[in-house]
C-alpha positions as CSV (number, residue, x, y, z in Angstrom):
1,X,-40.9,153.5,137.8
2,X,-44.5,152.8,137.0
3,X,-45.3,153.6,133.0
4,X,-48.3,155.3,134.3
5,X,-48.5,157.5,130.9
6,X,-47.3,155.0,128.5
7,X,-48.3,155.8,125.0
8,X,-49.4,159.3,126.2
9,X,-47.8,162.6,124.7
10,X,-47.8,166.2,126.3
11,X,-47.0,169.7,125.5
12,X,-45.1,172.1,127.6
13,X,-45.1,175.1,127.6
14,X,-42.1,177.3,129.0
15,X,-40.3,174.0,129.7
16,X,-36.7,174.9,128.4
17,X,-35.8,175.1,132.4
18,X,-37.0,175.1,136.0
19,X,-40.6,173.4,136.9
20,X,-41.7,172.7,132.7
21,X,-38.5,170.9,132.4
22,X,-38.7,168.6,135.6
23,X,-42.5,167.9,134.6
24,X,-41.2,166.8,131.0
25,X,-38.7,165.1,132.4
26,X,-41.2,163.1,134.8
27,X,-43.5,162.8,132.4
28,X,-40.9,160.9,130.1
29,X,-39.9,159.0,132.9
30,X,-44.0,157.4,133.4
31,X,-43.8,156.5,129.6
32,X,-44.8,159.5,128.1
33,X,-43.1,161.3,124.5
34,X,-43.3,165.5,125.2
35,X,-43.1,168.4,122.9
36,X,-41.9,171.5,124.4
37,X,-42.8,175.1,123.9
38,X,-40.9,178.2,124.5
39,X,-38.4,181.2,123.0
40,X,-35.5,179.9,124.8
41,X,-33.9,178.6,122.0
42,X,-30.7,177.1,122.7
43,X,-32.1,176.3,126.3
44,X,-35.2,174.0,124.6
45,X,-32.9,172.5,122.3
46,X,-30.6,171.5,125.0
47,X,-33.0,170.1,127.1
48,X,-34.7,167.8,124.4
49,X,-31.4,166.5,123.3
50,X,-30.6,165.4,126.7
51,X,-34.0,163.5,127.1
52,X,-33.7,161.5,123.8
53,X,-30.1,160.6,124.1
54,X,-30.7,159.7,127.7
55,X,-33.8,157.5,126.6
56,X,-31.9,156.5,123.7
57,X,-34.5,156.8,121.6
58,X,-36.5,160.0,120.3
59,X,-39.2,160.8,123.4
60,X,-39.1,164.2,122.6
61,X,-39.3,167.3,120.4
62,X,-38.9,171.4,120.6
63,X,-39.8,174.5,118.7
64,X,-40.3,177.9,119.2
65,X,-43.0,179.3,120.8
66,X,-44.1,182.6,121.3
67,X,-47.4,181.3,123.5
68,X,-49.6,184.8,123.0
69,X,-49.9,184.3,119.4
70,X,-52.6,181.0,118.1
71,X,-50.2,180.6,115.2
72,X,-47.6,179.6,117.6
73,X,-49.6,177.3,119.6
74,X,-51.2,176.0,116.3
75,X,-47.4,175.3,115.2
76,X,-46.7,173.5,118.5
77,X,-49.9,171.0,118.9
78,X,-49.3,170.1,115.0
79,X,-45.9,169.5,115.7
80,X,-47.0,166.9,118.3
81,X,-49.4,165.3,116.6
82,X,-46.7,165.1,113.5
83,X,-44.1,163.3,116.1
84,X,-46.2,161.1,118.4
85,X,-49.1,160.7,116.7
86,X,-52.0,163.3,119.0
87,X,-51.7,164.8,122.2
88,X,-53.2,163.5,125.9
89,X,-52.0,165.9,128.0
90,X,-50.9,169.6,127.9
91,X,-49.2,171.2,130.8
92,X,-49.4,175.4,130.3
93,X,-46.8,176.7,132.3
94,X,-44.7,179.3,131.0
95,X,-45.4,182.7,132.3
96,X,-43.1,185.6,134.0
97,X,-42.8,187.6,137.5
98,X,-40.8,190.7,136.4
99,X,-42.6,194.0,137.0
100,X,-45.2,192.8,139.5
101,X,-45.5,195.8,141.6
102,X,-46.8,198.4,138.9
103,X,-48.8,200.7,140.4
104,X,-47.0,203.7,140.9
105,X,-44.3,202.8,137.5
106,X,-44.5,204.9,134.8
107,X,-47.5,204.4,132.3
108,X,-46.3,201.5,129.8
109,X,-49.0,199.9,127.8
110,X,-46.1,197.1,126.4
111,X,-45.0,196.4,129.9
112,X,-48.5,196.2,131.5
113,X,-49.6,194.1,128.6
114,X,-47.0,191.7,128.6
115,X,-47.7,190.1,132.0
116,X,-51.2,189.8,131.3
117,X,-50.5,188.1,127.4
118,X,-48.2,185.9,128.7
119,X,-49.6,184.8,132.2
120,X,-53.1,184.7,131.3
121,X,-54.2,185.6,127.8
122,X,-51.7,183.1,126.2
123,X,-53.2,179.9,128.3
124,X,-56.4,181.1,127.3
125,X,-55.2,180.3,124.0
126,X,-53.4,177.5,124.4
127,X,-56.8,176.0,126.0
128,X,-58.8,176.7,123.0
129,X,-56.1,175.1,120.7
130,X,-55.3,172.1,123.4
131,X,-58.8,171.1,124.0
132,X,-59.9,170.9,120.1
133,X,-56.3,168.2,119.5
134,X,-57.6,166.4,122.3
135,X,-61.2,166.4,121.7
136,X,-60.1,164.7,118.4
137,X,-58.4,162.0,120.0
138,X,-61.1,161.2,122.2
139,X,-60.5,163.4,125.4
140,X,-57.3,164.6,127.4
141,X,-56.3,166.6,130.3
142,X,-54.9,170.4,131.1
143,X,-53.3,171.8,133.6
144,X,-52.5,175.6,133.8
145,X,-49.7,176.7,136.0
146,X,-51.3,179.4,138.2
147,X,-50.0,180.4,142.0
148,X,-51.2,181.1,144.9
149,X,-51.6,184.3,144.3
150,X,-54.5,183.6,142.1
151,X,-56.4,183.1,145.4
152,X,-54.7,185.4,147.8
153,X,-53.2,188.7,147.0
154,X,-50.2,191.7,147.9
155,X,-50.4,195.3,146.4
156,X,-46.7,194.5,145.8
157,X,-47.4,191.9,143.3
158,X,-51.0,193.4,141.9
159,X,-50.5,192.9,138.6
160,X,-48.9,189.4,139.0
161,X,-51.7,188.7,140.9
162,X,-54.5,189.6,138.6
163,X,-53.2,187.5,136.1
164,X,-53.3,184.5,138.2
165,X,-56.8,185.3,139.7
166,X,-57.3,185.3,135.7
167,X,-56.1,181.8,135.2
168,X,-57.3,180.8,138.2
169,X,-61.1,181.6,137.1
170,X,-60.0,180.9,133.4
171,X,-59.7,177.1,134.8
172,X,-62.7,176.9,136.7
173,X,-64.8,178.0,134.0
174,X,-63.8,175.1,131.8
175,X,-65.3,172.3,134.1
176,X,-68.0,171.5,131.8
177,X,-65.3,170.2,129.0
178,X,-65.1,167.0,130.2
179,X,-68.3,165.9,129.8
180,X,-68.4,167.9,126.2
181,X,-65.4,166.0,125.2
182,X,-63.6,164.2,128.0
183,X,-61.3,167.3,128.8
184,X,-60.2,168.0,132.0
185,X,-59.1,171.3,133.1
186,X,-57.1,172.1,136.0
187,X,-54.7,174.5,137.6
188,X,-51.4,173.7,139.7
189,X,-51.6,176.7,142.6
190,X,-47.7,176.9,144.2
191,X,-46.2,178.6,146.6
192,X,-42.4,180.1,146.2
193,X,-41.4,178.1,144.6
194,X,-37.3,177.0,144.3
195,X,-36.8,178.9,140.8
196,X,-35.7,182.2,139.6
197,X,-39.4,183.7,139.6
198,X,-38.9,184.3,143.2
199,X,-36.5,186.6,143.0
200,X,-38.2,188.6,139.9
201,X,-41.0,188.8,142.4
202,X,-39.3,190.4,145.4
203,X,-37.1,192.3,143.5
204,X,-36.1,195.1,145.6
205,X,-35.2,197.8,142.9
206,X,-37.5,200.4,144.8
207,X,-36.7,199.3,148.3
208,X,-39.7,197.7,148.6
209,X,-40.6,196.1,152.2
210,X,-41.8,193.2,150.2
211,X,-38.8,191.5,149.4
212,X,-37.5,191.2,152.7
213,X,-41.2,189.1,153.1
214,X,-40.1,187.0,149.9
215,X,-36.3,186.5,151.3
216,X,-37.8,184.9,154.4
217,X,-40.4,182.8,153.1
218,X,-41.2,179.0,153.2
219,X,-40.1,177.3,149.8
220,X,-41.8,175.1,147.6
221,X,-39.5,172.1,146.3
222,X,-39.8,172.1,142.3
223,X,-40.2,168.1,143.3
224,X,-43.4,169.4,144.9
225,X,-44.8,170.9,141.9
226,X,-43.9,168.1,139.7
227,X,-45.6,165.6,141.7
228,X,-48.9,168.0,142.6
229,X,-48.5,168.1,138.6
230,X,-48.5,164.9,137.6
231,X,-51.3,164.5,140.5
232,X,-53.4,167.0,138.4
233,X,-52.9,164.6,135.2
234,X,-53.4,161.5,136.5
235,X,-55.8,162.2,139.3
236,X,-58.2,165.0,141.1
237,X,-57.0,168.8,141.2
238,X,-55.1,170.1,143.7
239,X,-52.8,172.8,145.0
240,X,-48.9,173.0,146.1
241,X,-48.1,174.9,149.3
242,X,-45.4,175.6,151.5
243,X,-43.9,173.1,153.7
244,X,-44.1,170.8,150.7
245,X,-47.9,170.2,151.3
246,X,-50.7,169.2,148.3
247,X,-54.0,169.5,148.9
248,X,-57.4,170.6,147.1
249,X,-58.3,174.6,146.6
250,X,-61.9,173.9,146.2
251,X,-64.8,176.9,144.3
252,X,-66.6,179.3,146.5
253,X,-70.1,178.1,147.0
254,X,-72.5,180.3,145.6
255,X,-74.5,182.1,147.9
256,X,-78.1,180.4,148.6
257,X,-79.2,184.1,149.4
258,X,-78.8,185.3,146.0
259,X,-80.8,182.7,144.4
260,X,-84.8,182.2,144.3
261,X,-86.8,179.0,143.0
262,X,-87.1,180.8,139.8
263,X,-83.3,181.1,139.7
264,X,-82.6,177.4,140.6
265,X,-84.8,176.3,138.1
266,X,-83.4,178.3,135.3
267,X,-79.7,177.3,136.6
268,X,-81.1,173.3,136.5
269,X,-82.6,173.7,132.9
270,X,-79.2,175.6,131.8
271,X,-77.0,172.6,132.9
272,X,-79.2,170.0,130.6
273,X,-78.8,172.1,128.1
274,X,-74.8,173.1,128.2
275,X,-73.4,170.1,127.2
276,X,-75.4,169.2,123.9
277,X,-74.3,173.0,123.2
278,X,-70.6,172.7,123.5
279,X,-70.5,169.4,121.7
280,X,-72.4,171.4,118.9
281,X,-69.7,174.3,119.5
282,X,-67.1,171.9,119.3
283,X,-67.7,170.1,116.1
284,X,-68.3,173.5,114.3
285,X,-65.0,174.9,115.4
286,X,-63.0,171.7,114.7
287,X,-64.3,172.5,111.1
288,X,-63.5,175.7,111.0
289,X,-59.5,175.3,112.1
290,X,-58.8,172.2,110.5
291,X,-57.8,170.2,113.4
């Protein structure tokens, strides 16, 4: 195996298990050191105990993350800068699939909110903390674990589906960075993929015609992810869909019919302007959090 991330270090997030744990575990095989993220306790502790004593050395470290909250994600980046010495590369990933189809359920604010703190709002934050550690250390690269669903969409997974249209646009937003401060940003798009979330999608507790559609659906190999991940850290973005295929989700064009010369002038004179901006942006808020 290639060292292709020698001397690089990562968080991951929601990597006690399933696709964060086979990304760590890559990752570590290319040379890299990884700091994981979640509230599965015994699970996290588990997993990092079997990396180092398989390396044989310490390439790895774990504490508890509840990813809505910045303390937490403060907590997490400071405790891989403490280890390894900074952090390169930050792979967002934990989210959940339970509840999806919430339309008609009864009205829960806690069960709303949660899929949308944890799926969307809480990589939101993670990029704000993520992208000032790396800016530090001279530039790094993100990649949010999205779907499919954040470009396509089913009433039976609405809700599940906004918050991946969320991260999804969340991502694309953030393009600028790396010319502020040499941070990437992109998203990993799969399929079903060969994990447990599956099943909390097409949960059939309501009989719903859905998860007969889920049952019978292609499958993404977790190898698949890994490797459209890794793709995403250590070249261009793109997306992995069924039948085991990666390829690039590119932007909708904007429409030349809703723009005039005024307009295109204006948009020019904006994007000579952004980046002296943001790097203004950024130094102040390094100041302000200490990082």
């Amino acid at each position: 195996m290639t060292k292709t991330l020698e001397g690089k270090v990562a968080v991951i997030t929601g990597a006690s298990r399933n696709i964060g744990k086979h990304v760590a575990a890559e990752m570590i095989n290319r040379g890299a050191k990884v700091v994981i993220g979640d509230i599965l306790d015994a699970e996290g502790e588990a997993t990092i105990k079997e990396f180092n004593e398989k390396a044989g050395t310490k390439v790895a470290a774990y504490i508890h993350t509840d990813v809505t909250k910045y303390e937490d994600n403060k907590a997490l980046f400071a405790l891989a800068e403490k280890e390894f010495g900074g952090v390169d590369i930050a792979f967002l990933n934990a989210g959940i699939g339970s509840n999806a189809n919430t339309m008609f359920l009864p009205f829960n604010d806690s069960l709303d909110d949660r899929m949308l703190d944890i799926n969307t709002t809480a990589v939101v934050k993670g990029s704000k903390v993520a992208i000032l550690y790396m800016a530090k250390r001279g530039g790094g690269v993100i990649v949010n674990t999205a779907s499919v669903a954040g470009f396509l969409c089913s009433p039976a997974v609405g809700i599940y589906t906004a918050s991946k249209h969320g991260v999804v646009g969340w991502t694309r937003s953030n393009a600028i960075f790396e010319h502020v401060c040499g941070v990437r940003m992109n998203a990993v798009c799969p399929y079903w993929v060969e994990t447990e979330l599956a099943g909390d999608l097409g949960n059939n507790v309501h009989q719903d015609p859905f998860a007969t559609m889920v049952a019978n659906s292609p499958r993404t190999k977790v190898e698949t992810v890994v490797e459209a991940v890794l793709t995403l850290v250590e070249d261009k973005s793109r997306n992995a869909l069924p039948g085991n295929v990666i390829r690039a989700q590119e932007p909708i064009a904007v429409y030349p019919e809703i723009l005039n010369e005024n307009s295109k002038a204006v948009s020019d004179t904006y994007i000579q302007e952004t980046i002296p901006y943001y790097k203004k942006r950024l130094a102040e808020a390094l100041e302000r959090e200490g990082i």
